[in-house]
PDBQT receptor file of N, H, CA, C and O in Angstrom, charges set to zero:
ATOM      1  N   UNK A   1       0.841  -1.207   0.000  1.00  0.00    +0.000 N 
ATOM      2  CA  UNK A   1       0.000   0.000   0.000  1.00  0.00    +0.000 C 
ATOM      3  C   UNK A   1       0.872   1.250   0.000  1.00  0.00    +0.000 C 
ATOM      4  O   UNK A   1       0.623   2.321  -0.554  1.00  0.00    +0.000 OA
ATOM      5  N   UNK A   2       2.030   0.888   0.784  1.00  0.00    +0.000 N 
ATOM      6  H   UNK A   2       2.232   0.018   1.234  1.00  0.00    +0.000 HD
ATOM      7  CA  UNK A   2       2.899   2.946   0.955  1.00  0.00    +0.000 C 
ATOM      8  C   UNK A   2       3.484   2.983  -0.322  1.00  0.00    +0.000 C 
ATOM      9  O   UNK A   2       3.728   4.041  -0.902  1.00  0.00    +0.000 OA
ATOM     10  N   UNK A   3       3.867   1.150  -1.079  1.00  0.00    +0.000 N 
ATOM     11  H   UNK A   3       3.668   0.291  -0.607  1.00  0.00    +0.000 HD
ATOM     12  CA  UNK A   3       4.836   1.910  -2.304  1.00  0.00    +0.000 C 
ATOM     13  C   UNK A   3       3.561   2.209  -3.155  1.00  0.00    +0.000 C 
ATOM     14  O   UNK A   3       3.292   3.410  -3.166  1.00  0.00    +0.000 OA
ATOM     15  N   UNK A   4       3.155   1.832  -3.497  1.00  0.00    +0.000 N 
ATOM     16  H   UNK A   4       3.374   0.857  -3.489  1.00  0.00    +0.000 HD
ATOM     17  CA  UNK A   4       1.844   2.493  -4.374  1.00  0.00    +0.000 C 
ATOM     18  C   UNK A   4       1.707   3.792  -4.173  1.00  0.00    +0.000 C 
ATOM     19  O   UNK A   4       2.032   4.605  -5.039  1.00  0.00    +0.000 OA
ATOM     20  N   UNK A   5       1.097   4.220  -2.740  1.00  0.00    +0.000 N 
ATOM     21  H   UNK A   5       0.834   3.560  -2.037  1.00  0.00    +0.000 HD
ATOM     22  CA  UNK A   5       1.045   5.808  -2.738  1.00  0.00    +0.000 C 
ATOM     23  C   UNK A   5       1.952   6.624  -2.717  1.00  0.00    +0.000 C 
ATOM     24  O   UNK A   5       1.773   7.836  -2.831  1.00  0.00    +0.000 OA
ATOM     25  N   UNK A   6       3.444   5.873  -2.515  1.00  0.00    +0.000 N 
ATOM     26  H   UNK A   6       3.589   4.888  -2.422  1.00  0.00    +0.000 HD
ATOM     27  CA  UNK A   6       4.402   6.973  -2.921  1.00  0.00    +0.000 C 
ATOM     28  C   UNK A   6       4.479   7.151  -3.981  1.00  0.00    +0.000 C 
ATOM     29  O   UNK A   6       4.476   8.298  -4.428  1.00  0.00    +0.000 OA
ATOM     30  N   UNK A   7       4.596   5.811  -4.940  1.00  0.00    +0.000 N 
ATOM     31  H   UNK A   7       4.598   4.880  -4.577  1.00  0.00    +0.000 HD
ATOM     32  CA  UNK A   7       4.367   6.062  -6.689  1.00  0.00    +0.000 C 
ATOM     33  C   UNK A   7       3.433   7.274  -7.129  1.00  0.00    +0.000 C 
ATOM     34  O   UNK A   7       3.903   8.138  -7.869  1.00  0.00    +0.000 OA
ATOM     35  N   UNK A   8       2.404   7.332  -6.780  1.00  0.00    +0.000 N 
ATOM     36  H   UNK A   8       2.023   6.629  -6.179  1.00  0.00    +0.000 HD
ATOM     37  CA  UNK A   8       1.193   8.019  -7.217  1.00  0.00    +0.000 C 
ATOM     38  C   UNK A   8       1.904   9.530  -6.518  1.00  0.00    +0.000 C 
ATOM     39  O   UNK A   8       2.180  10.508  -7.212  1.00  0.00    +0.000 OA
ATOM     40  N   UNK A   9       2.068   9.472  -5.349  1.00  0.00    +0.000 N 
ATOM     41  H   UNK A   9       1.843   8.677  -4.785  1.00  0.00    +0.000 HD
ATOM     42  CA  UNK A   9       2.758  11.294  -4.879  1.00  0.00    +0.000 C 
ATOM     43  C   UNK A   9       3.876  11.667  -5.884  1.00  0.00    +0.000 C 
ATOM     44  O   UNK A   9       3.977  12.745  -6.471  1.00  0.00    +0.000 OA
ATOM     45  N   UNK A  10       4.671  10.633  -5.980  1.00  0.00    +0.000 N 
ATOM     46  H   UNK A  10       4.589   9.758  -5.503  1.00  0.00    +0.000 HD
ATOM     47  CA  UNK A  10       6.189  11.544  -7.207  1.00  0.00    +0.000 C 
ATOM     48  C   UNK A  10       5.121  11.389  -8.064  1.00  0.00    +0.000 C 
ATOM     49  O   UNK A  10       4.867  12.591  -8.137  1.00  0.00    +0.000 OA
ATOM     50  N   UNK A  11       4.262  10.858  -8.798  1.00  0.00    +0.000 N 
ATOM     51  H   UNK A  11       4.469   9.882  -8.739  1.00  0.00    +0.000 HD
ATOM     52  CA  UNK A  11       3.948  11.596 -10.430  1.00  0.00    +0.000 C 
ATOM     53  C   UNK A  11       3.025  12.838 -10.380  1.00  0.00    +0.000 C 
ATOM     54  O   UNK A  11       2.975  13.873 -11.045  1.00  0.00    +0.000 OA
ATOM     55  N   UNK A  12       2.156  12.236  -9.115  1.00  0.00    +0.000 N 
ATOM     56  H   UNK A  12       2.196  11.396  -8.575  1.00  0.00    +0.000 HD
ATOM     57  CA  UNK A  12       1.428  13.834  -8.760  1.00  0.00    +0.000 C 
ATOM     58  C   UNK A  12       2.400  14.819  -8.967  1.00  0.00    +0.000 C 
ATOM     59  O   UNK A  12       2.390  15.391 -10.057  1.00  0.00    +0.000 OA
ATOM     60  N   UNK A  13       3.723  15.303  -7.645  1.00  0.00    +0.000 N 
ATOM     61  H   UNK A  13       3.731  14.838  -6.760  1.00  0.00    +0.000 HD
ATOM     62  CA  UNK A  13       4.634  15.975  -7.325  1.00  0.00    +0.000 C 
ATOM     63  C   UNK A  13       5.400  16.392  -8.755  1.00  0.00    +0.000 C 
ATOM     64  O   UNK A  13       5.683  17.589  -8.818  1.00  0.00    +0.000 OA
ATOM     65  N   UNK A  14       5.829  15.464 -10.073  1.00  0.00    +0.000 N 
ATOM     66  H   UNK A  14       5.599  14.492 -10.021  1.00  0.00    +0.000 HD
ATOM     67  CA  UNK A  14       6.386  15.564 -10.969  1.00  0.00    +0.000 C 
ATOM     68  C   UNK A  14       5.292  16.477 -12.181  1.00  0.00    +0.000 C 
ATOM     69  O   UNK A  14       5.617  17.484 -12.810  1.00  0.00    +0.000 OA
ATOM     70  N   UNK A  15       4.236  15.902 -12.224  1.00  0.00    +0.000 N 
ATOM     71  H   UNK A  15       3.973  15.083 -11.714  1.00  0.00    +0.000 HD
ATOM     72  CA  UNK A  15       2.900  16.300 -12.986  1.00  0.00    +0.000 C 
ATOM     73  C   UNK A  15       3.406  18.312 -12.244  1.00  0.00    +0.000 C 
ATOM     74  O   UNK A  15       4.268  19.065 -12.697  1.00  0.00    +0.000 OA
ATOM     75  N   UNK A  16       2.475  18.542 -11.082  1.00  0.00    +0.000 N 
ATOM     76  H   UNK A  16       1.775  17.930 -10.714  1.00  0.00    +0.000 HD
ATOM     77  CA  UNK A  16       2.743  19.658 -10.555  1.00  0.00    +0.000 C 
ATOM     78  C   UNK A  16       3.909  20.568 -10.955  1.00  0.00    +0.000 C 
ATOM     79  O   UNK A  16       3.835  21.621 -11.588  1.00  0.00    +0.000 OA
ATOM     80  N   UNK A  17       5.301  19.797 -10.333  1.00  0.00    +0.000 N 
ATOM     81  H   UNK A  17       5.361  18.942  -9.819  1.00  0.00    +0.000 HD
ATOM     82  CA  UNK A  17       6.486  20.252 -11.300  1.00  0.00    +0.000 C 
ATOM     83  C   UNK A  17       6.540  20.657 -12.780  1.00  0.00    +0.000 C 
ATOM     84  O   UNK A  17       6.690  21.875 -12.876  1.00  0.00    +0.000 OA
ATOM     85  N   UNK A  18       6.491  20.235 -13.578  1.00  0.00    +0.000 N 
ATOM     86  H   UNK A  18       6.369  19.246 -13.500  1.00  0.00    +0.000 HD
ATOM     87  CA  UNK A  18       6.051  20.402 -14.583  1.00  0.00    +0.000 C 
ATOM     88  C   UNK A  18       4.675  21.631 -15.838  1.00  0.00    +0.000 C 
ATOM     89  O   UNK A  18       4.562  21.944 -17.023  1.00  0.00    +0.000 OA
ATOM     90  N   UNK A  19       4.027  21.858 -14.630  1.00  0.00    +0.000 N 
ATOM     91  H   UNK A  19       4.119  21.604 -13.667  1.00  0.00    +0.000 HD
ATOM     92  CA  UNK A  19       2.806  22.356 -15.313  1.00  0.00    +0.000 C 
ATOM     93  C   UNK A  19       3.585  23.902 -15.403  1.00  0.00    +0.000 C 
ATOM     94  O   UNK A  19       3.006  24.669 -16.172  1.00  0.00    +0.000 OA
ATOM     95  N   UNK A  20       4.707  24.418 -14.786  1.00  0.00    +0.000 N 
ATOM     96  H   UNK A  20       5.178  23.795 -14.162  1.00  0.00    +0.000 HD
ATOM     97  CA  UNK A  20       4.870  25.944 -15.154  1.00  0.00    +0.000 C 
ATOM     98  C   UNK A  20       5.843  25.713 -16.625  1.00  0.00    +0.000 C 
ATOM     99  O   UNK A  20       5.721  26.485 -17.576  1.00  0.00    +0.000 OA
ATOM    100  N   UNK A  21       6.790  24.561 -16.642  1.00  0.00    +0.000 N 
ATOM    101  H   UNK A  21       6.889  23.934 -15.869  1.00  0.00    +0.000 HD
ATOM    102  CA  UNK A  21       7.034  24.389 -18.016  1.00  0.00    +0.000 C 
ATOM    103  C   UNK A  21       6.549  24.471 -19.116  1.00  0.00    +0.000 C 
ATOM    104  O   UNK A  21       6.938  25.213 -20.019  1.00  0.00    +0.000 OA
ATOM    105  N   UNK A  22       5.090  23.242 -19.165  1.00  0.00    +0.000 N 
ATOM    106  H   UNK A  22       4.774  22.640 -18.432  1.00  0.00    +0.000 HD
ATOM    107  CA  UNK A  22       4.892  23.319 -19.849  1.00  0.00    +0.000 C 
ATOM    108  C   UNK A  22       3.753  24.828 -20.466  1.00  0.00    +0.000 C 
ATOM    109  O   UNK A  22       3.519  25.280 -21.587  1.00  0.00    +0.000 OA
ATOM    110  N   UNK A  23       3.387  25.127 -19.352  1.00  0.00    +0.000 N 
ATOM    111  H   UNK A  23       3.577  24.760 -18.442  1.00  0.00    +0.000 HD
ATOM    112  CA  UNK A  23       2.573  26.602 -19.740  1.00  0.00    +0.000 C 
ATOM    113  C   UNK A  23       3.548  27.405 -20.536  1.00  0.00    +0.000 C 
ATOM    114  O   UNK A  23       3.289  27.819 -21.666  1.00  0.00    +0.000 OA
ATOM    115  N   UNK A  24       4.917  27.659 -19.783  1.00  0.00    +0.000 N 
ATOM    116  H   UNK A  24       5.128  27.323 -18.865  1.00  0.00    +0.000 HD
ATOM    117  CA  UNK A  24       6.034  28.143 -20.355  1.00  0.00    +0.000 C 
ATOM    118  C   UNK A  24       5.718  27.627 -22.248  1.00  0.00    +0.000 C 
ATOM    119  O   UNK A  24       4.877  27.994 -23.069  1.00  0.00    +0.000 OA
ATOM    120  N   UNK A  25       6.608  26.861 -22.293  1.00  0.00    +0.000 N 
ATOM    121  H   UNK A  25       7.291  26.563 -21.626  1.00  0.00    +0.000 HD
ATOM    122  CA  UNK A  25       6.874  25.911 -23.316  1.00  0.00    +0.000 C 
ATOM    123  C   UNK A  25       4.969  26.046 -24.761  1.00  0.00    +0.000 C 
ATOM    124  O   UNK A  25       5.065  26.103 -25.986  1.00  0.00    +0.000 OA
ATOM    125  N   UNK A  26       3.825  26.050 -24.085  1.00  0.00    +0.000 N 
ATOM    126  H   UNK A  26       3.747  26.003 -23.090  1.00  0.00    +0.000 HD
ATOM    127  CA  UNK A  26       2.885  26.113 -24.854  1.00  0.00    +0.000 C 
ATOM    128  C   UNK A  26       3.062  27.720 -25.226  1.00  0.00    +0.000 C 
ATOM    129  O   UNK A  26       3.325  28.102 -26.367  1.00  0.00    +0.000 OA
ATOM    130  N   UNK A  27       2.910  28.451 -24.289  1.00  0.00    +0.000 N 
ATOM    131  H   UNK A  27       2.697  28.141 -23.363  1.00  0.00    +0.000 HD
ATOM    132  CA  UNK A  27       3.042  29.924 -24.088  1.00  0.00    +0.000 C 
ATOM    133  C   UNK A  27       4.338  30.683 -25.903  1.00  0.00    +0.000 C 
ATOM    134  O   UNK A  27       4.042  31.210 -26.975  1.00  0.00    +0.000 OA
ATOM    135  N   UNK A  28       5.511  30.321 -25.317  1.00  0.00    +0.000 N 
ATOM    136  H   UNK A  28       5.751  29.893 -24.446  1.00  0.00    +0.000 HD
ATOM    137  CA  UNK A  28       6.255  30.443 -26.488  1.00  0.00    +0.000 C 
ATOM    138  C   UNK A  28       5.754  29.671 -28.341  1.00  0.00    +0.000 C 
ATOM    139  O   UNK A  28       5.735  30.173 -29.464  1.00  0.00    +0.000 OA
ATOM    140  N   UNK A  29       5.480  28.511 -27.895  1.00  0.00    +0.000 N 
ATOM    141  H   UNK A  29       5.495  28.102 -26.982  1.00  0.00    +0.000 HD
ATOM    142  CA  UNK A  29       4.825  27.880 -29.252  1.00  0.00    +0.000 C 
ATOM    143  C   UNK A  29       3.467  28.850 -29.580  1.00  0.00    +0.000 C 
ATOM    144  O   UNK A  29       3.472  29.128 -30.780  1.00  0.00    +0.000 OA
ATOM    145  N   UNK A  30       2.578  29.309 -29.037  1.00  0.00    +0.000 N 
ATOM    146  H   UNK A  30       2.574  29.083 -28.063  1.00  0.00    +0.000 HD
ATOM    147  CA  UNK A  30       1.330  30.001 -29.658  1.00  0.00    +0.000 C 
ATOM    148  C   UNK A  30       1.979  31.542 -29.915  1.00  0.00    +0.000 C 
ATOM    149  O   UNK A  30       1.252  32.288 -30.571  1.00  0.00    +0.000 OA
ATOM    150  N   UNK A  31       3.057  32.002 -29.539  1.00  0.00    +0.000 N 
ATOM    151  H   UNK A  31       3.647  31.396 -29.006  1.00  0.00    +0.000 HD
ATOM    152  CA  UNK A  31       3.101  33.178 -29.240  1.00  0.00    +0.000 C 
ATOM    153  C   UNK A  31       3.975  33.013 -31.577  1.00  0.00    +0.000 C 
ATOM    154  O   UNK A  31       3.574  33.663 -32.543  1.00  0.00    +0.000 OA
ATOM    155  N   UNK A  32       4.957  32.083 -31.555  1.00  0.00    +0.000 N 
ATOM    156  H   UNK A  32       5.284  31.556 -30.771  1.00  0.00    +0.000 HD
ATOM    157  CA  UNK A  32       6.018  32.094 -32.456  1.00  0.00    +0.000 C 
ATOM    158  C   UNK A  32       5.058  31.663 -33.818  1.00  0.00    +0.000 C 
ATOM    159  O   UNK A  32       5.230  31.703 -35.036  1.00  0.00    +0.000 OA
ATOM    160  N   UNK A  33       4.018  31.254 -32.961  1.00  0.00    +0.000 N 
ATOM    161  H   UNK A  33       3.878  31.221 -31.972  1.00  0.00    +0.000 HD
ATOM    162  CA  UNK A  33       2.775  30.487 -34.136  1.00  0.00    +0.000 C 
ATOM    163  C   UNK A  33       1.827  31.411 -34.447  1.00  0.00    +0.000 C 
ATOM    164  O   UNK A  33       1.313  31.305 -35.560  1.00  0.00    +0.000 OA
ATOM    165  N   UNK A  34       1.465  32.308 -33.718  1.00  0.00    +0.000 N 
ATOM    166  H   UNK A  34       1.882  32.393 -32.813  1.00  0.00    +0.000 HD
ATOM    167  CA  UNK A  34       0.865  33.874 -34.398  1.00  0.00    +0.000 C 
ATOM    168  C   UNK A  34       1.348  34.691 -34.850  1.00  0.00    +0.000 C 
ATOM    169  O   UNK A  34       0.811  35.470 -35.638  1.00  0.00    +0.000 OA
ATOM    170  N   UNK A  35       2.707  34.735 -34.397  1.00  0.00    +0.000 N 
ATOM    171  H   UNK A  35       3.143  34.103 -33.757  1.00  0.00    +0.000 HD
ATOM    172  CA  UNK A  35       3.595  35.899 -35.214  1.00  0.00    +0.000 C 
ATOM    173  C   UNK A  35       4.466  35.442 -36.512  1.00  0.00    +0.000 C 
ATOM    174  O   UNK A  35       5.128  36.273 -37.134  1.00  0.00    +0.000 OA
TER     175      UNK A  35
């Protein structure tokens, strides 16, 4: 049961990590894709 829910917290924790990247990362692609 704990390794399971630790599995599931790092991808939560990694997912989370991640989401200012990829806003980043979408952010530049729409910006280079309208102009």
């Amino acid at each position: 049961l704990i390794p399971l829910l630790r599995t599931q917290f790092f991808i939560v924790m990694g997912l989370v990590d991640a989401i200012p990247m990829i806003a980043v990362g979408l952010g530049l692609y729409v910006m280079f894709a309208v102009a």
